[in-house]
PLY file of the C-alpha trace (Angstrom):
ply
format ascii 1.0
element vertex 250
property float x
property float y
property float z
element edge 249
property int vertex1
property int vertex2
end_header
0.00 0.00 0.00
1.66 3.27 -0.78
1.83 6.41 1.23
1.86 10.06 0.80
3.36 12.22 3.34
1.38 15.31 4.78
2.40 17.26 8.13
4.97 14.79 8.50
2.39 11.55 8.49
1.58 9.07 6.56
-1.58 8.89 4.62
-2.36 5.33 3.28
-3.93 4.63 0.43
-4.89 2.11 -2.63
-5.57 2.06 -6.01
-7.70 0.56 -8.20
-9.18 0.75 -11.73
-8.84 3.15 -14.60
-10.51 6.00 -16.38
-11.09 9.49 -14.32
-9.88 9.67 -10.97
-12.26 9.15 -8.00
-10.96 9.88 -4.23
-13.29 7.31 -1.64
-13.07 8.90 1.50
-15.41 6.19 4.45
-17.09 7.89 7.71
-15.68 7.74 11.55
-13.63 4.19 12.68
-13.46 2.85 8.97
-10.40 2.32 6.72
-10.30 2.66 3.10
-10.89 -1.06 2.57
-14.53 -0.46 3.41
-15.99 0.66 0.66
-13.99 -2.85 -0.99
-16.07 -4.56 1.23
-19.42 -3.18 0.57
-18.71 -3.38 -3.54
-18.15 0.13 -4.13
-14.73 -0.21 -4.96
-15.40 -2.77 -8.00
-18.03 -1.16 -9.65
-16.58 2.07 -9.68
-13.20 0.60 -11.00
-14.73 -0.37 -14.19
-14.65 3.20 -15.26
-13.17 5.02 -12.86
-9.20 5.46 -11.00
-10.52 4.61 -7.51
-8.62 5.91 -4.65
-9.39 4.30 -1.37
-7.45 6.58 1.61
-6.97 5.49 4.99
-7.96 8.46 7.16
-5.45 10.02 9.49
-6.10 7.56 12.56
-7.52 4.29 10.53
-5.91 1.52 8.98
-2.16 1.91 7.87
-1.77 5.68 7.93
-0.36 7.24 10.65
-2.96 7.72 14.64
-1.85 10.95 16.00
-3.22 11.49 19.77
-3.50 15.28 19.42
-6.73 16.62 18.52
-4.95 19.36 16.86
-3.70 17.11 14.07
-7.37 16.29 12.82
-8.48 19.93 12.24
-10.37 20.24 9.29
-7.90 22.09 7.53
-5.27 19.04 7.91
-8.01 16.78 6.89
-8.17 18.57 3.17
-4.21 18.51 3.30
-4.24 14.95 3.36
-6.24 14.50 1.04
-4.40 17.26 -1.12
-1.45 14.76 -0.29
-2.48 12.12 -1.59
-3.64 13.46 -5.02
-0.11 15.47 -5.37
1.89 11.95 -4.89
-0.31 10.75 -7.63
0.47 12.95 -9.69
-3.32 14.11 -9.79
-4.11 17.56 -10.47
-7.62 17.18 -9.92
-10.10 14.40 -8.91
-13.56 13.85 -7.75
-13.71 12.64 -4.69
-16.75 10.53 -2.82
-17.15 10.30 1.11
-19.53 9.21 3.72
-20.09 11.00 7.13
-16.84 11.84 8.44
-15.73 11.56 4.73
-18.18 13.92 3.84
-16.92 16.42 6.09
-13.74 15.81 5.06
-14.76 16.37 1.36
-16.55 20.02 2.22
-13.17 20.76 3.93
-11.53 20.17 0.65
-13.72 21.80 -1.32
-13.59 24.70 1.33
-9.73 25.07 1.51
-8.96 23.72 -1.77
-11.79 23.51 -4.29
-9.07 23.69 -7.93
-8.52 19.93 -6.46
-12.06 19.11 -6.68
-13.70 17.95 -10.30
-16.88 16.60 -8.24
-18.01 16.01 -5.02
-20.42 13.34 -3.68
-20.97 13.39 0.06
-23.49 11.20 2.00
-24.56 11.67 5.64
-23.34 14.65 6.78
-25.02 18.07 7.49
-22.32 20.42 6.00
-23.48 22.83 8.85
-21.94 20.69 11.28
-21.97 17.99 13.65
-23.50 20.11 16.85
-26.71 21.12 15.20
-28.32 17.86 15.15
-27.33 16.27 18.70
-29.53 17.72 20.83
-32.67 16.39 18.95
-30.91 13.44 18.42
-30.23 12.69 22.61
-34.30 13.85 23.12
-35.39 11.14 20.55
-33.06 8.65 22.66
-34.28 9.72 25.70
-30.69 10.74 27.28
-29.36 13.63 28.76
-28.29 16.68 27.02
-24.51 15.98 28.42
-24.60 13.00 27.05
-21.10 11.53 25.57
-22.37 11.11 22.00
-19.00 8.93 21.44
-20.48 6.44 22.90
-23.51 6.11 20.87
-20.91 6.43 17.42
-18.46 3.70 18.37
-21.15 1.00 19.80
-22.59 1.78 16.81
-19.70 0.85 14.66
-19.27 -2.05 16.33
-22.01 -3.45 15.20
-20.40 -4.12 11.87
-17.49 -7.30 12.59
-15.68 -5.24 9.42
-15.40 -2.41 11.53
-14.77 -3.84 15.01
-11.94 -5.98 13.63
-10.21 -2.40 12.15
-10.72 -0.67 15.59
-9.97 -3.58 17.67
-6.23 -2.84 15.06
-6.15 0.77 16.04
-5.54 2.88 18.82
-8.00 4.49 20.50
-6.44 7.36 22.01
-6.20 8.36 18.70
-9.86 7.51 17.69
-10.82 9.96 20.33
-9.02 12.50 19.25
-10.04 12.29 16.08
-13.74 12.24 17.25
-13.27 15.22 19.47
-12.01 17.31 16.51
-14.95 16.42 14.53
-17.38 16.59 16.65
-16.44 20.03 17.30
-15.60 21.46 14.05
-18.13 25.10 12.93
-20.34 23.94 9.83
-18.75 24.29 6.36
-21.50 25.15 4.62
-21.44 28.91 3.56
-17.29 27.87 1.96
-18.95 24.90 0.60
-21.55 27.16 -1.45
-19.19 29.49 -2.62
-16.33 26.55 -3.67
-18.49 26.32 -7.04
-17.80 22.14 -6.55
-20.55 20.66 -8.69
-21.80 18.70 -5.51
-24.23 15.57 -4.64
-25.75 15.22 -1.53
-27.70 12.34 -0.09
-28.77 10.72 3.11
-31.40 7.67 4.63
-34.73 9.37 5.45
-34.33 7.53 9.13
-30.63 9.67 9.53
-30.60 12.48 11.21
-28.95 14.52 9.24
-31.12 13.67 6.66
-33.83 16.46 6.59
-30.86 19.06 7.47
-28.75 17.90 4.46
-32.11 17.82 2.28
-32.69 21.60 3.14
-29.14 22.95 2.39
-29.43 21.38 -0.82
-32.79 22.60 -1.86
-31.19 25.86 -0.63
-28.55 25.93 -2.22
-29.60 24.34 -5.65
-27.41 21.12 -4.61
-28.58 17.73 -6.39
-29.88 15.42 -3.39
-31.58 12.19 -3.28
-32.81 9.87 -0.08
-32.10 6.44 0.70
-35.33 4.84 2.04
-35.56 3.81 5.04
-32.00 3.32 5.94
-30.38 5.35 9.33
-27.00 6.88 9.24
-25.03 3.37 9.34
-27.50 2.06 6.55
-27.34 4.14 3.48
-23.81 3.24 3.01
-24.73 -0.06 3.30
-27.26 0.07 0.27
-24.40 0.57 -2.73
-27.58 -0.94 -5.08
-29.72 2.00 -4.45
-26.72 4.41 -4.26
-24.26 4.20 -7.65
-26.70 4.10 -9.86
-27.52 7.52 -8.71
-23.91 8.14 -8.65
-22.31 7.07 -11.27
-23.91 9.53 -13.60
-23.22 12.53 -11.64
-19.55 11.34 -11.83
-19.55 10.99 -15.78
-21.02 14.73 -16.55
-18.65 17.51 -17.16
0 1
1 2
2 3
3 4
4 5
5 6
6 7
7 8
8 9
9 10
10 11
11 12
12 13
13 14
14 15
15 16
16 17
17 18
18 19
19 20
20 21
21 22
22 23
23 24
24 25
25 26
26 27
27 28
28 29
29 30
30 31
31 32
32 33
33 34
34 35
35 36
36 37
37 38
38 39
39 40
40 41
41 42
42 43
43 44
44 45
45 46
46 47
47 48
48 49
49 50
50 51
51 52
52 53
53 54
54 55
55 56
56 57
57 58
58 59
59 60
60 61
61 62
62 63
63 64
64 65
65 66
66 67
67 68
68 69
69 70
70 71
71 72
72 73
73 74
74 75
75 76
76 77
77 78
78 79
79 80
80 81
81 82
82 83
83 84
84 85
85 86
86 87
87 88
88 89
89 90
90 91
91 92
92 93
93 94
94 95
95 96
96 97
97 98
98 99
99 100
100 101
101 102
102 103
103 104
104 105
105 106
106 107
107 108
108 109
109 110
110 111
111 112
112 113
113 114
114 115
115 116
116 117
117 118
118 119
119 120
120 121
121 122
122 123
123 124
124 125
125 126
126 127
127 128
128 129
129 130
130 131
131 132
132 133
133 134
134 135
135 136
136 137
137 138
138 139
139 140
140 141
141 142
142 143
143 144
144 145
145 146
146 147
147 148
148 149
149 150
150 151
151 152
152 153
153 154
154 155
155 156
156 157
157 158
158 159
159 160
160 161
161 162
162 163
163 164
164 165
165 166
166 167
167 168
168 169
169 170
170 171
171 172
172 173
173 174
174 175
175 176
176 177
177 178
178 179
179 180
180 181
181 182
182 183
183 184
184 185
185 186
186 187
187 188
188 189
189 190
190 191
191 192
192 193
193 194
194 195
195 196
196 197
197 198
198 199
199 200
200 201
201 202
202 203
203 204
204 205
205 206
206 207
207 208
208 209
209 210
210 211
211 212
212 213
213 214
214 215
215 216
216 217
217 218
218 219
219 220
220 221
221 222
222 223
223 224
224 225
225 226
226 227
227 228
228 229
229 230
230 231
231 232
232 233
233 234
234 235
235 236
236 237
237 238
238 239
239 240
240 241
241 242
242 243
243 244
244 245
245 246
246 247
247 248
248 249
């Protein structure tokens, strides 16, 4: 697996396929091998360059234990990274939740990168607006440590227990705490000009936030029925084919 090198770590990655180059960016304890997993990777590689990255704290790249290092402005650098030690001008690039985020950062910081952007599950206003509703619907406190709720639900998925049960979780709390906190992105993601897809399961919820921004902002969006925020990933059948278009127009 190679690397590229940004802020002195290493940013793992893969590649895969041919054609126009697609960055696949997964959501919070999840390496680039997910989206492998689920079939994304395949399907897209029969037309597209796929590049599967390893976050900063996941898989093979480097875990940093400073909260500092996963600022959202180091996120888009390492994904920046990854595309300069390809050689890559320019790529679209494809992420889900925390990859999401990390896709309106790049678009925010540095949109000439960008050809497309496809993000799924994530309210580019932020991560704050949405909890309190969230802990009322569950019943729990407003102090609440939403953590919790995010990693039992990853480890629901054996894929995604066996990567963090590999990692270090100092490091997955950092990188939690930095997200979690991080102001919305959405007025630099309207003025990037990134042609941009949005989607989301009508049970997530960021789901009716995302579906307002877009309508908002003029933003292609589409639902996944039925499926909550660990779901829609899950449904690549009802998903690429409303992809893959958007990824072939210019």
């Amino acid at each position: 697996m190679p690397f590229a090198r940004s802020d002195g770590r290493k940013i793992a990655y893969e590649v895969t396929g041919s054609g126009s180059p697609v960055v696949l960016h997964p959501g919070m304890f999840e390496d680039g091998g997910h989206w492998a997993h689920l079939g994304y990777t395949d399907a897209l590689a029969a037309s597209h360059t796929v590049i599967a990255v390893d976050p900063l704290g996941l898989g093979a790249s480097d875990a940093p234990r400073e909260r500092a290092a996963y600022a959202v402005e180091r996120r888009a650098a390492y994904v920046v990274a990854v595309l300069d030690d390809l050689g890559l001008d320019r790529a679209a690039f494809w992420g889900y939740s925390l990859g999401a985020m990390t896709g309106y950062a790049v678009a925010a910081h540095a949109p000439e990168r960008l050809t497309r952007l496809v993000a799924g599950a994530f309210d580019p206003n932020g991560f704050l607006a949405r909890v309190p509703d969230t802990l009322a619907a569950l019943g729990l406190p407003a102090d609440f440590d939403v953590y919790k709720i995010v990693r039992n639900g990853a480890l629901e998925s054996p894929y995604q227990t066996a990567v963090m049960d590999a990692g270090d979780t100092a490091a997955y709390r950092a990188n939690y705490d930095m997200f979690s906190q991080e102001p919305g992105l959405g007025g630099a993601l309207a003025a990037s000009g990134v042609p941009t897809l949005m989607y989301a399961g009508t049970a997530d919820p960021w789901h009716d936030p995302m579906q307002d921004y877009a309508r908002a902002q003029g933003i292609e969006f589409f639902s996944v029925p039925d499926a909550d925020h660990g779901g829609a990933i899950r449904r690549p059948d009802q998903t690429l084919p409303r992809v893959l278009p958007f990824l072939r127009e210019r």
